[in-house]
Each structure stands twice: as structure tokens, then as C-alpha cells.
C-alpha positions in Angstrom: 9.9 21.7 20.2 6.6 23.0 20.2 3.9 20.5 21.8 1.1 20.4 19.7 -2.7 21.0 20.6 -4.7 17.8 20.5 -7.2 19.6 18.1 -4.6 19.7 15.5 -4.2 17.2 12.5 -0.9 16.3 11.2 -0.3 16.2 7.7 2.9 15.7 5.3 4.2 16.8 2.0 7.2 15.0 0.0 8.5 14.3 -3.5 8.5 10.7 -3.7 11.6 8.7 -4.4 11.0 8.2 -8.0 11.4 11.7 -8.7 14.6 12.7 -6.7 16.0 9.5 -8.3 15.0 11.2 -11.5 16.0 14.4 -11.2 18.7 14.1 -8.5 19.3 18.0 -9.4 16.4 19.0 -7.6 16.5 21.3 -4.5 12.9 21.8 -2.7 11.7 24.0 0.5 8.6 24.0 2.0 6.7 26.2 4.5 3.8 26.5 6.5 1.8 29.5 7.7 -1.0 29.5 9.6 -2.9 33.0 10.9 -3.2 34.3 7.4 -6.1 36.8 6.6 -7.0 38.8 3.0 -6.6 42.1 4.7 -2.9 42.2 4.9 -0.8 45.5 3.5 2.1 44.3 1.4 2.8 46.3 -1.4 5.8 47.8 -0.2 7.2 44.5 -0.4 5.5 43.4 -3.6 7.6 46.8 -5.0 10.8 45.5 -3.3 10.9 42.6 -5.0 9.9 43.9 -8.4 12.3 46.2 -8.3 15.0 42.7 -8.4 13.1 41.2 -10.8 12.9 44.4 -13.2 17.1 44.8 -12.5 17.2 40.9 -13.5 15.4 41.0 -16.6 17.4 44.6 -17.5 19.9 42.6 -19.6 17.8 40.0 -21.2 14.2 38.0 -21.4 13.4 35.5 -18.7 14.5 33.2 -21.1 18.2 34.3 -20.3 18.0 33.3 -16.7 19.4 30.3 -15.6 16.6 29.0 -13.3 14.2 29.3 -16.3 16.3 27.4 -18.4 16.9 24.6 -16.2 13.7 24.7 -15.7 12.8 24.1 -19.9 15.7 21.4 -20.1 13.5 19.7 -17.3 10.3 20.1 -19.0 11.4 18.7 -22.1 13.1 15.6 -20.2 9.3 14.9 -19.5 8.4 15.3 -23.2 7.1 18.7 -23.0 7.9 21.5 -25.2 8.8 24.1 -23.0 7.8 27.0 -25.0 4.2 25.9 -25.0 4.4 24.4 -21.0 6.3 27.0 -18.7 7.1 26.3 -15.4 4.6 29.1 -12.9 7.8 31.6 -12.5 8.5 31.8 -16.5 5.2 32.5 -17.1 4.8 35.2 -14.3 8.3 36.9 -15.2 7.1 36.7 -19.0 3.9 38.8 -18.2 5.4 41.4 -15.8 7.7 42.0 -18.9 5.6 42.7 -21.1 2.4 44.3 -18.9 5.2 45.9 -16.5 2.8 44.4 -13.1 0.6 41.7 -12.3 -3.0 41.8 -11.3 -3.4 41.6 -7.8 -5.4 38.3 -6.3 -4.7 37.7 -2.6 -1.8 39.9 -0.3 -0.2 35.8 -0.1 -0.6 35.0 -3.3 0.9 38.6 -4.7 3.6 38.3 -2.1 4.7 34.9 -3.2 4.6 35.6 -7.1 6.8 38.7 -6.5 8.9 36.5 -4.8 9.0 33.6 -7.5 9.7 36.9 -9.9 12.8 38.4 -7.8 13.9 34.4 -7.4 12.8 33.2 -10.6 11.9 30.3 -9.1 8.3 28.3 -9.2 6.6 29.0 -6.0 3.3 27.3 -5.2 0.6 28.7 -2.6 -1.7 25.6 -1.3 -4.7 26.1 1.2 -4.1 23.7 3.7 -8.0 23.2 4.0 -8.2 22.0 0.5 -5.6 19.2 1.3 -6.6 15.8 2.2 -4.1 14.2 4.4 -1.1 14.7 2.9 0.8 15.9 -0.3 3.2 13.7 -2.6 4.7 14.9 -5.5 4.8 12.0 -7.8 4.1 10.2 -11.3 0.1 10.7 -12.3 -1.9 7.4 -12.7 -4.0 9.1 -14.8 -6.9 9.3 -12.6 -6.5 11.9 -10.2 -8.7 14.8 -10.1 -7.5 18.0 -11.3 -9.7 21.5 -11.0 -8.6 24.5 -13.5 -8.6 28.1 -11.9 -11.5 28.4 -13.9 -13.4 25.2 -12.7 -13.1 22.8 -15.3 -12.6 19.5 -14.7 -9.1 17.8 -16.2 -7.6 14.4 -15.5 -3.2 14.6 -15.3 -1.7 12.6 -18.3 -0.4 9.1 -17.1 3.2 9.4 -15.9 2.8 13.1 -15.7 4.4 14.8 -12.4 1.9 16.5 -10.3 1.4 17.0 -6.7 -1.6 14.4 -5.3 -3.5 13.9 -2.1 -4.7 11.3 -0.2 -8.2 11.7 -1.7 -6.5 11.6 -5.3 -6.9 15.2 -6.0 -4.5 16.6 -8.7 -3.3 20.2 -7.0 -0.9 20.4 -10.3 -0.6 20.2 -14.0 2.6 19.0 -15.0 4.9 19.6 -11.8 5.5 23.3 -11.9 3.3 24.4 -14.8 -0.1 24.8 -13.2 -1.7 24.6 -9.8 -5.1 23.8 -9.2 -8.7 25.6 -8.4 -9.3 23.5 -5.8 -6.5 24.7 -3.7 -6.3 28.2 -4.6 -5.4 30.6 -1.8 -8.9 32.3 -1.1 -10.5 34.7 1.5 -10.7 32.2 3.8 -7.7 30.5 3.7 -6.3 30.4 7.4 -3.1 27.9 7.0 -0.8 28.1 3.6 2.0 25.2 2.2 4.4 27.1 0.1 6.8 24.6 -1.9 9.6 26.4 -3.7 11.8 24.1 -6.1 14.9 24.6 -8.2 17.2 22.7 -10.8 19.7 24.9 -11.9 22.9 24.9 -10.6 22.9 27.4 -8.0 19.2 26.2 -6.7 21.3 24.4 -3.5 21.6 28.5 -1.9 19.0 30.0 -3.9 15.9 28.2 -2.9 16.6 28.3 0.5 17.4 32.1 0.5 14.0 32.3 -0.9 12.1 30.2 1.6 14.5 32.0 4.2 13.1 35.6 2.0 9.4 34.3 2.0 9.2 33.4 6.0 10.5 36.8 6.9 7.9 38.7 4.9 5.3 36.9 6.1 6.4 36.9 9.7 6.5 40.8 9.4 2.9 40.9 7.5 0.6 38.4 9.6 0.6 37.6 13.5 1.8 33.9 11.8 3.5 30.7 12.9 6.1 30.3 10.7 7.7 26.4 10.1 10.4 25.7 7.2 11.9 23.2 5.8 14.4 22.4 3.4 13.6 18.8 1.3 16.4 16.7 0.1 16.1 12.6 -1.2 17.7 11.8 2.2 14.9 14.0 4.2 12.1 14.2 1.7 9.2 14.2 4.0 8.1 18.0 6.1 5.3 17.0 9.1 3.3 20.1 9.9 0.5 20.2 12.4 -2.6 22.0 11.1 -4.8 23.9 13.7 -8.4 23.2 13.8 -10.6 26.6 13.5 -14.4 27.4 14.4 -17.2 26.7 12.7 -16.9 29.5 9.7 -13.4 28.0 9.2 -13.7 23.9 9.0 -12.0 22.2 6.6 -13.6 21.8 3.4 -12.3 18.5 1.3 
């Protein structure tokens, strides 16, 4: 075990028992990289992996896939209609359908949507900076704070899943519809939390793969640390240390 610096902070993300007791079907990695930059090459990989997804999606829509629709009998358990609410990887693998690509927003960000698109699975991409203290997913109370990618204000339904803070910032509408502004990957992001999560029946080999898929692509892209893990009701909770930067890299919360 790696000792860590007494600069660092230690933080934690988890699903919180009421929602593996509800959805006992759910399979969840996490991972952690710090040493990320915005100057990173990856489109070699980005075409790798759209090559799977374009072989996927040969036969049928994303609609066909069996990760998506778990994924919509899950969103309408919650009393969404899952035609209007997608969950992040049906809406990606919709638009690379129909616009063949997709635009291009941060070499971590890409890399983890091509990803979600070969997998088909929801993958999230948190600044670590933009986290206070640690991450739950759990039911909203209503009053959390939620930023759009646009940078309007919203407030999660009560009862609503979403992924909150310990400052009671929102960083998701409606589990694995939307993430948040507020946590966006950006320029200066230094340390990522990817969270991967599947319900279909194969999600027990598949999400791992993908973590496993998503660690080795950015270990061969950034001069990173690399820490995984894989979340079950038994071991819900992933510790992570966070390094502390200079000056043009504190921590803004």
C-alpha cells in the first residue's frame, strides 16, 4: 500500500444503501486519476472505440442493446419516461448515430464517452476539485444544488436519485441522465472520479471490463496514478487520497 503525503485530503464516493436495496441489479466501478492535463493526444483511441460502437449499432438502434434497455426499465421504475429521460450512454450512442461523431470537449471527457459508446454503459467524468468531501449517490431532498452545463440553476425533484456532496451540491440529474456544470471536466482539472454503472444482466463482467478498458487508456495517455475499484452493497464505499497542487491549482468548492 501506498503511504500517503500528509498534504493530501481523503475523500469517498458510495451509493448509499437505500439504492442497492433498490436496485440490487446494480453493478458500479469507480476510478481515480490524478496528473491529467488538456493537451493529451487520444484520437487513435477515440477511433478504436468507435469503431465497436459503429459494429454494435450495425444491426439495430441503441435502443436494441441490452444495457440501454435495462437502463429504460430502470428509469421508468423511478417514474420517468425513458424516451424523454435517457440515461448519458443512450443519449451519446443516439447522436453518434445519427451525426456519425461527437464534438470534441476535453481528451478525458472524449475518451470516456467513446468508451460509454463501445460499452454502452453511463460513464461519468467528475473534477475532483469541484467535490466537497465526499460523493453519495442517494435519494434527493429536494434541496440540493444542481448547475446545468449551461449555468442555470435547478433544484433535483424530491426522491430523485442523484449523486450529492457534503456541501449539498447536486453533480446529477436523475442518476445517469445528466451530470452537472459544476463538476465538468475543464482545462484545469488535475484529479478525475469516473463512476461507471450497469443493470443489465451481463453488467457483473462488463462494467468492470470497462473500468479495467478506461484505466489502461488513460495510463497509456497521461503520466497518471491510476486507483479502481469495483462497488458492490457489501463494499459500497472507494477512499481515494486527493493530492494537493500549487497555487494556480487549489481547490475551488
Amino acid at each position: 500500500m501506498t503511504a500517503h503525503s500528509t498534504t493530501d485530503s481523503i475523500m469517498y464516493f458510495q451509493h448509499l444503501d437505500e439504492i442497492w436495496s433498490e436496485y440490487p441489479e446494480l453493478v458500479a466501478g469507480a476510478l481515480v486519476a490524478t496528473g491529467i492535463t488538456a493537451d493529451a493526444v487520444v484520437e487513435p483511441r477515440i477511433e478504436a472505440f468507435n469503431t465497436l460502437a459503429k459494429a454494435r449499432l450495425a444491426a439495430g438502434t441503441e435502443s436494441d442493446l441490452p444495457e440501454i434497455q435495462a437502463w429504460r426499465r430502470t428509469f421508468s421504475r423511478m417514474g420517468l419516461k425513458p424516451t424523454r429521460y435517457r440515461c448519458a450512454s443512450e443519449s451519446l450512442l443516439r447522436r453518434f448515430r445519427k451525426e456519425g461523431a461527437l464534438p470534441r470537449i476535453h481528451p478525458l471527457v472524449d475518451l470516456c464517452n467513446a468508451v460509454s459508446l463501445a460499452f454502452a454503459i453511463p460513464v461519468a467524468a467528475l473534477d475532483v476539485a469541484r467535490v466537497s468531501g465526499h460523493l453519495e449517490v442517494r435519494r434527493a431532498a429536494g434541496d440540493e444544488n444542481y448547475l446545468t452545463l449551461s449555468g442555470e440553476p435547478e433544484n433535483p425533484e424530491p426522491g430523485e436519485v442523484t449523486f450529492v456532496d457534503a456541501a449539498g451540491h447536486a453533480h446529477a440529474r436523475r442518476w445517469t441522465n445528466r451530470q452537472s456544470g459544476h463538476s465538468a471536466v475543464r482545462d484545469t482539472t488535475r484529479t478525475a472520479l469516473i463512476i461507471a454503472e450497469g443493470v443489465h444482466s451481463s453488467a457483473a463482467k462488463d462494467v468492470p471490463d470497462l473500468i479495467a478498458t478506461l484505466s489502461d487508456a488513460l495510463s497509456s495517455t497521461w503520466p497518471t496514478t491510476v486507483r479502481t475499484a469495483r462497488l458492490s452493497r457489501s463494499a459500497p464505499r472507494f477512499d481515494f487520497a486527493v493530492p494537493s497542487y500549487g497555487a494556480g491549482d487549489e481547490k475551488q468548492r
